[in-house]
Structures are given as structure tokens and as C-alpha cells.
Legacy VTK file of the C-alpha trace (Angstrom):
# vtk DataFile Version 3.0
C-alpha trace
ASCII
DATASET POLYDATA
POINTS 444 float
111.354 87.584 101.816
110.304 85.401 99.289
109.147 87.038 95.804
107.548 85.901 93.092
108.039 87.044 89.433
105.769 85.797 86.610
107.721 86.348 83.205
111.624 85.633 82.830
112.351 88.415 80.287
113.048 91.586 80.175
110.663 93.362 82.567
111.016 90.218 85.417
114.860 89.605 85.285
115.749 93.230 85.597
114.324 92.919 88.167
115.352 89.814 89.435
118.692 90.489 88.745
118.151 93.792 91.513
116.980 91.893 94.099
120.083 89.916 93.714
122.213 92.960 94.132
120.514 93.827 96.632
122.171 91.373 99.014
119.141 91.118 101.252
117.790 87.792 102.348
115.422 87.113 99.414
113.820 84.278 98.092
113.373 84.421 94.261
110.966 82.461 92.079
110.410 83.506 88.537
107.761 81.525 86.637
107.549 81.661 82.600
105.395 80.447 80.521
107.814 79.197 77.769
111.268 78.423 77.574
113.616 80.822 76.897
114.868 83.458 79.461
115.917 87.058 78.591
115.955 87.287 74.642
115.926 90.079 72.072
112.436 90.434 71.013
113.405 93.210 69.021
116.137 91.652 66.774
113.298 88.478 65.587
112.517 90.294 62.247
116.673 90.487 61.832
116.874 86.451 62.715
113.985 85.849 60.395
115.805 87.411 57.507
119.336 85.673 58.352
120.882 88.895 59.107
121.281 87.149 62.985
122.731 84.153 62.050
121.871 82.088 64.942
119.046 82.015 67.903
121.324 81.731 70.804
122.355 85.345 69.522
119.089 86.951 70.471
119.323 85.347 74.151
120.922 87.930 76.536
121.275 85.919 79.592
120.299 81.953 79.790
118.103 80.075 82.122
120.952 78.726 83.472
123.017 81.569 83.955
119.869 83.127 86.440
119.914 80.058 88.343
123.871 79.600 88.606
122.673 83.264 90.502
120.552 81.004 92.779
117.347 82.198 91.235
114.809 79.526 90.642
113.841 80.649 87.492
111.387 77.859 86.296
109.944 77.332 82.716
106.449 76.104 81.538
104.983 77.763 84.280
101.854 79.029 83.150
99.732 81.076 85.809
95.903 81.456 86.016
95.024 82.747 88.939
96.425 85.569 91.980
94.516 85.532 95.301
95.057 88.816 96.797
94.191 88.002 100.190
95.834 84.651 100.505
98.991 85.999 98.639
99.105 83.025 96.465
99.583 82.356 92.606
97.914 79.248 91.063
98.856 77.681 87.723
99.243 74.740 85.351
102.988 72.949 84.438
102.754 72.112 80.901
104.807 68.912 80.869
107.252 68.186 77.855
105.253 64.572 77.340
102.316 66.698 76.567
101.207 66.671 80.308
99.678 69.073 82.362
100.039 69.666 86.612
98.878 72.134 88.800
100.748 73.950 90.936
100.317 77.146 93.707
103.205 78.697 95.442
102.910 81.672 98.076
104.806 84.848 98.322
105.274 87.956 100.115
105.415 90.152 97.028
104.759 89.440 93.882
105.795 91.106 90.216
103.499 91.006 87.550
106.241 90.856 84.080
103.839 88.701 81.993
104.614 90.719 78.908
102.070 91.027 76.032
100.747 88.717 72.933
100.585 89.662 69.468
96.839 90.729 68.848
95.360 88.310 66.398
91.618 89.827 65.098
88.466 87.532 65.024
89.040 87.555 61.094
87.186 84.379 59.446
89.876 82.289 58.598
92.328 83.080 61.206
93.231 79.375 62.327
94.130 78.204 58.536
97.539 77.137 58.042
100.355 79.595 56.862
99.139 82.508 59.328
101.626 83.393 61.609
102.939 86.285 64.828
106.070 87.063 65.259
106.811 87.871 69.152
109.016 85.046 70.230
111.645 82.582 69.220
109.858 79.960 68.719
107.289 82.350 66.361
110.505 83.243 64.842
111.825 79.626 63.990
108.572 78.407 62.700
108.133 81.734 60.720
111.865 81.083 58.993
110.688 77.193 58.285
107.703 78.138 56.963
109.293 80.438 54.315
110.941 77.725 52.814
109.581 77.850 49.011
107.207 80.359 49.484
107.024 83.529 47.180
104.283 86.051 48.147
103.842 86.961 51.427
101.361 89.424 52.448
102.149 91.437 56.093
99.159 92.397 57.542
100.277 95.948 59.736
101.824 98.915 58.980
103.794 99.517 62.389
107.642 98.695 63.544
107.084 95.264 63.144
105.880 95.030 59.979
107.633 97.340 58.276
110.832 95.544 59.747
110.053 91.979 58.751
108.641 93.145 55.254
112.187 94.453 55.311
114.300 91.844 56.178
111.787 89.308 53.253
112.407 91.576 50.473
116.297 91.368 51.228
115.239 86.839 51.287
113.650 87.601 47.652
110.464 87.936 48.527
107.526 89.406 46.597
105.729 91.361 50.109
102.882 92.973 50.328
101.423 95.335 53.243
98.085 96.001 54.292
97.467 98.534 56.523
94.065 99.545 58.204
95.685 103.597 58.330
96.530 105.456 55.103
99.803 105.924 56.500
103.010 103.588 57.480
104.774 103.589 61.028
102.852 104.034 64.329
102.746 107.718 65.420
103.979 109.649 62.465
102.369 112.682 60.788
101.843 112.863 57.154
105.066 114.157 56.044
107.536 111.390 57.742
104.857 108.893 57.035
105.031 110.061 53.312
108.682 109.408 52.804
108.522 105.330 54.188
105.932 104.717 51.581
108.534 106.581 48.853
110.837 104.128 50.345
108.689 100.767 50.445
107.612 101.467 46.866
110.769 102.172 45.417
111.622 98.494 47.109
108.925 97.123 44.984
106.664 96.500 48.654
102.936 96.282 46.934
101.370 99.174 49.630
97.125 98.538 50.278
96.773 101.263 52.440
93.296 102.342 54.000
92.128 98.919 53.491
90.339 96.763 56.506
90.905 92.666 56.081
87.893 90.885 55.766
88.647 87.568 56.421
91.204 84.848 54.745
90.252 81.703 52.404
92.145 78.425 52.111
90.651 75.156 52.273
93.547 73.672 54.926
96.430 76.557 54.134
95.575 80.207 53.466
95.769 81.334 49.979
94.141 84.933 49.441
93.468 87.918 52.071
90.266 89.731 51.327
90.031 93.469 52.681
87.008 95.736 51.934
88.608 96.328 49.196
90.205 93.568 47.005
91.329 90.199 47.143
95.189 89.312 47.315
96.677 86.116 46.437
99.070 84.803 48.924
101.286 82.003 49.719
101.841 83.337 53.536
100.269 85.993 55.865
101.829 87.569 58.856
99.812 89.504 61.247
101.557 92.547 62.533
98.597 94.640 64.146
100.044 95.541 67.715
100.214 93.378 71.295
98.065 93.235 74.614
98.774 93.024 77.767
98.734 89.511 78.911
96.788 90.614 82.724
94.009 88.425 81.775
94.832 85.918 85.045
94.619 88.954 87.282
90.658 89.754 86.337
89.276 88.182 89.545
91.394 90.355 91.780
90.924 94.160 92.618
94.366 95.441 90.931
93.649 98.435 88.883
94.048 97.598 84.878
94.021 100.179 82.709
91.655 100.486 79.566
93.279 98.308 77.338
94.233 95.772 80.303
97.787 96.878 81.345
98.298 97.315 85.230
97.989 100.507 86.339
101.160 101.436 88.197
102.403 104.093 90.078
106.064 105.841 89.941
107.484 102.580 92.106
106.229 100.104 89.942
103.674 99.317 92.442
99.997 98.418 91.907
97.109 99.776 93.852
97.371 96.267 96.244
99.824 95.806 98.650
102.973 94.055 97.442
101.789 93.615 93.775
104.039 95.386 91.501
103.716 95.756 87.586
106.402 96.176 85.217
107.197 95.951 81.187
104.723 95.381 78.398
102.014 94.100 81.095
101.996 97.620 83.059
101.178 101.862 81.847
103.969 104.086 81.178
103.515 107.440 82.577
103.934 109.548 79.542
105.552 112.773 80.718
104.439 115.292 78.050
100.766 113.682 77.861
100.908 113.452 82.252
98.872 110.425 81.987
98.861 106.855 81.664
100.003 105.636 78.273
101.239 102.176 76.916
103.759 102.593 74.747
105.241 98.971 75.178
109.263 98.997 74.193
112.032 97.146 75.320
113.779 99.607 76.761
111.116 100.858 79.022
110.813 97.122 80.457
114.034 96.712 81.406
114.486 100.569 83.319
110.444 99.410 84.756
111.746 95.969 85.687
114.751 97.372 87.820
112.756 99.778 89.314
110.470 97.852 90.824
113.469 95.181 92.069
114.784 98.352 93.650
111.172 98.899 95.237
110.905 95.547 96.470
114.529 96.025 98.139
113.260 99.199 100.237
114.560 101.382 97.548
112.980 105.108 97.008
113.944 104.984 93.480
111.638 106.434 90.860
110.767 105.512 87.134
110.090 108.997 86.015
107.956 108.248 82.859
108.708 107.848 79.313
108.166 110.461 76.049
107.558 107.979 73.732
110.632 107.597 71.812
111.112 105.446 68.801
113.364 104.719 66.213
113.384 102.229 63.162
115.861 101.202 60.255
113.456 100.511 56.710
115.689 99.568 53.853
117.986 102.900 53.105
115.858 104.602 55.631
116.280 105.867 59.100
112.444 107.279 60.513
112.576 108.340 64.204
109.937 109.680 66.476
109.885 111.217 70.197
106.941 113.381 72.131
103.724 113.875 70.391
102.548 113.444 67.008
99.964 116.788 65.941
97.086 114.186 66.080
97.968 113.532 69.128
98.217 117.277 69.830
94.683 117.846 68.534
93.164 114.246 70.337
94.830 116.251 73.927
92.963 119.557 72.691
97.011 121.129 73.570
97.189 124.480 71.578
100.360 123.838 69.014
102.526 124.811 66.375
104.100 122.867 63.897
107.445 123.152 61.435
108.022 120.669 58.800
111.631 121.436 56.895
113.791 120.015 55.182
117.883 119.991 56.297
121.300 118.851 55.346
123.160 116.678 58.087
125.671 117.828 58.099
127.452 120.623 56.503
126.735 121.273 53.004
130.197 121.718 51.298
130.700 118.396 52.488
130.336 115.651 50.396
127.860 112.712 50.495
124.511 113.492 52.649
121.476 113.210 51.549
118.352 115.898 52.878
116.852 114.902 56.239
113.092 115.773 57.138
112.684 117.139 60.612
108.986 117.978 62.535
109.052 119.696 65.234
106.118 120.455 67.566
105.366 122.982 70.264
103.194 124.480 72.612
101.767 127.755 70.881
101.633 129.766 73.907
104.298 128.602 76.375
106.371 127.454 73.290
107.503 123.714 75.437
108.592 120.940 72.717
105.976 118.520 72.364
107.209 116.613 69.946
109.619 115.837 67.085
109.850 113.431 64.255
112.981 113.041 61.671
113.387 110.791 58.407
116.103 110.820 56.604
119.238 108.440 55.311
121.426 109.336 58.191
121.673 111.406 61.589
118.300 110.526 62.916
119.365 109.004 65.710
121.380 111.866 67.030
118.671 114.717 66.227
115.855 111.995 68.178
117.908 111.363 70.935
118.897 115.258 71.720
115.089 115.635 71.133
114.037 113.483 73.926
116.170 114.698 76.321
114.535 118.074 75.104
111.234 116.565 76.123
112.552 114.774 79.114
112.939 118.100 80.625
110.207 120.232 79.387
112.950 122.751 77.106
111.169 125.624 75.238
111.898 125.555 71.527
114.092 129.044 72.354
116.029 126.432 75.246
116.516 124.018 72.472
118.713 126.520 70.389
120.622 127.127 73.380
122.137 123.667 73.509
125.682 122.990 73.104
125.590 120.611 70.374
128.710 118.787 68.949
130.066 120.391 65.464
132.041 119.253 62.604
131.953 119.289 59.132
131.241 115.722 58.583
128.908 115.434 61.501
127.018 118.648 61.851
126.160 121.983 60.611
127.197 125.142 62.888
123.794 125.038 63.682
122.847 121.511 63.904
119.361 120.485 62.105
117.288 120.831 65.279
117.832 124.057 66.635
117.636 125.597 62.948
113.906 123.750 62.777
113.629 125.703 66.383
114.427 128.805 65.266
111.926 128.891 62.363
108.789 129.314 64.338
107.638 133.470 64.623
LINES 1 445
444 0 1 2 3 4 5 6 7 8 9 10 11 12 13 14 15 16 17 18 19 20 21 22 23 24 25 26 27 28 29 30 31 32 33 34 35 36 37 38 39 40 41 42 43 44 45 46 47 48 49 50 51 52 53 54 55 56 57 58 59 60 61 62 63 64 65 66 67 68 69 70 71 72 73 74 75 76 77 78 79 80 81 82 83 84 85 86 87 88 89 90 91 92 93 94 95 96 97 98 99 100 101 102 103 104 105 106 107 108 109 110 111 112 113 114 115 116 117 118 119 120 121 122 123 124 125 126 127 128 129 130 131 132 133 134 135 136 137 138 139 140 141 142 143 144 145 146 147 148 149 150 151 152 153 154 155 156 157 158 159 160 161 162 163 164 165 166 167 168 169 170 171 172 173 174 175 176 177 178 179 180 181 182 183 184 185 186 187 188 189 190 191 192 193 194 195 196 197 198 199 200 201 202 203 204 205 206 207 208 209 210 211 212 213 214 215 216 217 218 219 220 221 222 223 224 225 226 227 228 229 230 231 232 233 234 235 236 237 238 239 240 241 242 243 244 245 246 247 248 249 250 251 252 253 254 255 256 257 258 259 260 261 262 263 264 265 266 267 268 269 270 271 272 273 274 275 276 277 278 279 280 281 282 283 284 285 286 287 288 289 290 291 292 293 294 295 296 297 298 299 300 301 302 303 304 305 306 307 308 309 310 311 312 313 314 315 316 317 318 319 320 321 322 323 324 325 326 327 328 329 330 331 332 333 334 335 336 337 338 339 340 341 342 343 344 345 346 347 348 349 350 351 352 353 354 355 356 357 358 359 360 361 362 363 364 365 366 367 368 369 370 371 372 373 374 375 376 377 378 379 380 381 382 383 384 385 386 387 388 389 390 391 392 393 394 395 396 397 398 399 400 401 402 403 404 405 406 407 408 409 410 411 412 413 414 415 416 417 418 419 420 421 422 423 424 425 426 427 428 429 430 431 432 433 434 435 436 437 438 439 440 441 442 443
């Protein structure tokens, strides 16, 4: 059996990496577009601000190490075209002299782990110098040589990313300022969670433009000021933070299934609506178990439990990836903000009937000392009284009351199953009841 896999990160080397185990008589090519194999996309805003010292940190596995597997895991291998019916991919080598080749190679069944690309608007001024993504390494080491001597940076985003890296260039001594189309900061979170990150951005001096749409950017070679409907900003160096898409676009002359936003609809097997065309990562949906739809929620950890999946598929496995509840967490100065299920607008955009409880708890038990107040939201189904959702900000413990959330979620608990759960206790960890269950036991 000889399978192909386009992208050699997360999604595609999971499951690469299954086949392997698989010991069946398999054939594995992996084709990437650039030239690093299995890194940390989610620890580039912690290289950026020299809190990961080094590059080779962020890189889980080498290129090397997959084909010391006997994977032929090939780099600069950019595809542009699937034919269905031939069961072929076509593509161009991009030579290191600056060269380009064609090339086509056959399979029996192919995985589509292409990943996403930062979204970069049609904003006037977009190509000037000193405008920059962050979703690789490379991004990542021509972001940190590009900071060299600059002062004011504006981050252009509200979400993970941007909060993170405006992070990380406060602690370099940066003066940062965000701009964010919503009135609020963090994807996903209601007013009251959302309400304590901008407490915590302005008390770190983070100049906030919320509500405010960019207009375009001026520079004569180099960008210098950001104009929203709403002012101008002086800048020495913008970074665009606004969310990824799926990177599908070399499947639109075939008959797979893409969803709205052009992620590859999959099924519970990975598996697209073509024979031997799987999907998997930040390219495919995510069935989102309370919603019990297709959503794209695009997160390292889904990737990798999508990516083996679908190797497991491709071996003759019956395995299942059961959906996701949209799960987050994120780390913003002295700040801990955590989300899992749905958010009351999405409540309302689902037309779900729902309750919600907003209050305020101590980590752990009060006589003890240290511990600052933790917000907790929780959200429910007003009649059947199913979580829907929770979200938790706080200094410390958000983790733990997330985490017992989702597995809440996971398996459809009523708020009265939640308070049922044997939780871990002790003073410095916990109160007797812990934070969630007393948030569960407030609703009439």
C-alpha cells in the first residue's frame, strides 16, 4: 500500500508514525511544503520572546529521525493539484538555487494534513515592509530579527495569538499595542472573563483599541502608522494576528466535500466523502460534540488525536475520533483564562434554551493563605439542565476546574451530575466543595 501524506507536522506524522506501527506492508511518502518536520507551533510566541531559548527546542521529532523510520518524508514539496480518478498528486519542487521542478507521484490513499495559513486581509498596504505572521519557524526567526531596535509594535488581533506574543514583547521592553475588530479580548469568551484580560493587559501598560476595524497601513518602503476607522497609530512594526485558513485550496478541482470556510469535511474516521482521501488537523472540521455539527476549532491537540486516527483508518482500524468541545486554555501575564463548551453567544447563535452563573470563588480553601479570587461561568441547558459550557479566569487553578469541565461536556453531565463528582480535596488545593460544583449548585 503506498500512501501519501501532504504536510509533515502534526496532523500528517501522527499519522505517519501509525502506519508505521502498524507493521503492515506500507509505502509512506510525506510531502511538505517547507522544511521543518513536527514543531511546536504553539510555543513560537514563547521563542519570539526568548523564553525558548533555542529553535531546535520547538522541533518534536526531525526530518531525519522520520526517515531513519524509513519514511520518505520529503521537503519543498509543494502540491497543486489531486486527480481523484487517476489517484495522483501533482506539484512543484522549489529548489534551494531558487529553482523550480515538477513532480506527480501516485498513491493508493492519500491524507490531506496541509495545515492552515495565517489570514492576512486585503488591507492597502499589506506588502510594506515590517508586517509580519507568526505561524512557523521561519515567521518566528524573521519576526525575532526584525525586532532588533524597534520600540512600538502594534498587534493587530485580539485572540490566543496575539494576546500571547503581545505578552512575551512587553516582557522584551516593548511599548505594544492591540487592535481588535471585537470589543472584547480572547476568542470565545463572554463579557465577564473577557473583562478581566483587558484589567490585565492594561495594568501591563498594553495600549487596548478595541471595536476598531484597520483601514489600511502607510509607509513609503516600511510601514509606519496603522489607520482603523477610528484613529491613526504610529508604529515601528505590525503583526497580524486575525485567525488561519485552511490551506485546501489545491483540492478545488476535485469533488471532496469542503466545508464553508474551506476545511475538508470529514467523517468520524478521518475520511473524506472520496474513496481513500482522508482529512486530518487544521485542514479538516472537528465534530463539535455539544454543537453536533461541523466546527473548526483548529488546535494542536486535536491534530495530533485527528492525525492518528486516520493512520489507524488507513491500517484497517475501526477506531473513532469522537469530536472535540472546544477546549482552550491560555497564560496572559499573571493571568490564567480558560474556556471549554459554549460561550452564551454561542448559546443564543444555536437558538439552545440556557442558563447562565457568573461567580466569583476562592481556589482553594479560604483560611489558607495566598489565593487570589477566581471567576467561573458556567452554562446550561434550561430545561434538561446538560453543561454547555464553562469559562474560568483567574491567577491559578484554571486548568484543573477547565479540564474537569470538559470531561463534564465530553459526556453530556447535568449540572446536578457535576456536583456528584469525586473531586480531589485539600486545603492548599481545593475547597470541600471545589469551585465548580459550588457554581453548579447555584442555579434554582
Amino acid at each position: 500500500m503506498k500512501v501519501i501524506i501532504i504536510g509533515g507536522d502534526a496532523a500528517g506524522m501522527s499519522a505517519a508514525m501509525q502506519l508505521i506501527r502498524s507493521e503492515q506492508d506500507v509505502s509512506i511518502t510525506v510531502l511538505e511544503k517547507g522544511e521543518i518536520y513536527s514543531y511546536a507551533q504553539c510555543g513560537l510566541p514563547y521563542y519570539v520572546g526568548d523564553v525558548v531559548e533555542s529553535r531546535k527546542h520547538l522541533i518534536a521529532r526531525t526530518r531525519e529521525k522520520f526517515q531513519e523510520d524509513g519514511i520518505d518524508a520529503r521537503i519543498f514539496h509543494e502540491v497543486t493539484r489531486v486527480d481523484e480518478n487517476e489517484k495522483r498528486v501533482y506539484g512543484t519542487v522549489h529548489e534551494a538555487d531558487g529553482s523550480k521542478t515538477d513532480f506527480e507521484e501516485a498513491y493508493d490513499k492519500l491524507l490531506v494534513a496541509s495545515g492552515g495559513s495565517p489570514v492576512m486581509p486585503d488591507w492597502k498596504g499589506n506588502d510594506l515592509e515590517g508586517i509580519h505572521v507568526l505561524k512557523t519557524i521561519p515567521d518566528a526567526d524573521e519576526l525575532k530579527e526584525a525586532l532588533d531596535g524597534v520600540l512600538t509594535v502594534t498587534i493587530i488581533g485580539g485572540g490566543y495569538i496575539g494576546l500571547e506574543v503581545a505578552e512575551n514583547l512587553v516582557e522584551l521592553g516593548k511599548n505594544v499595542r492591540i487592535i481588535n475588530r471585537a470589543e472584547r479580548l480572547g476568542v470565545g469568551f463572554d463579557k465577564k472573563i473577557s473583562d478581566k484580560l483587558i484589567e490585565e493587559a492594561e495594568r501591563q501598560n498594553i495600549h487596548l483599541s478595541l471595536g476598531e476595524e484597520v483601514s489600511y497601513f502607510s509607509g513609503e518602503t516600511r510601514v509606519n502608522t496603522v489607520t482603523t476607522n477610528k484613529g491613526t497609530y504610529e508604529t515601528d512594526l505590525v503583526i497580524v494576528a486575525v485567525g488561519i485558513e485552511p490551506n485546501t485550496r489545491f483540492l478545488n478541482d476535485t469533488s471532496i466535500h469542503l466545508h464553508a470556510n474551506g476545511a475538508v469535511v470529514v467523517n468520524p474516521y478521518m475520511e473524506s466523502n472520496v474513496a481513500d482521501i482522508y482529512a486530518a488537523g487544521d485542514c479538516a472540521t472537528q465534530y463539535h460534540r455539544i454543537k453536533r455539527l461541523n466546527d473548526y476549532i483548529p488546535l494542536g491537540t486535536t491534530a495530533n488525536k485527528q492525525g492518528r486516527i486516520a493512520g489507524l483508518r488507513m491500517a484497517g482500524s475501526s477506531r473513532t475520533f469522537n469530536g472535540i468541545v472546544g477546549t482552550a486554555i491560555m497564560k496572559f501575564f499573571d493571568v490564567d483564562a480558560g474556556r471549554t463548551g459554549l460561550s452564551t453567544a454561542e448559546a443564543e447563535s444555536l437558538g439552545i434554551p440556557y442558563d447562565v452563573n457568573v461567580f466569583e470563588h476562592s481556589p482553594h480553601a479560604g483560611y489558607y493563605p495566598g489565593g487570589e479570587k477566581l471567576w467561573l461561568q458556567l452554562v446550561r441547558h434550561k430545561v434538561s439542565h446538560q453543561l454547555l459550557g464553562v469559562q474560568a479566569v483567574g491567577t491559578q487553578g484554571i486548568a484543573k476546574r477547565i479540564d474537569v469541565a470538559a470531561v463534564a461536556l465530553f459526556n453530556e453531565m447535568t449540572t446536578e451530575e457535576l456536583q456528584d463528582l469525586d473531586l480531589s480535596y485539600a486545603p492548599p488545593f481545593n475547597t470541600t466543595w471545589d469551585p465548580i460544583q459550588k457554581s453548579a449548585r447555584r442555579f434554582k
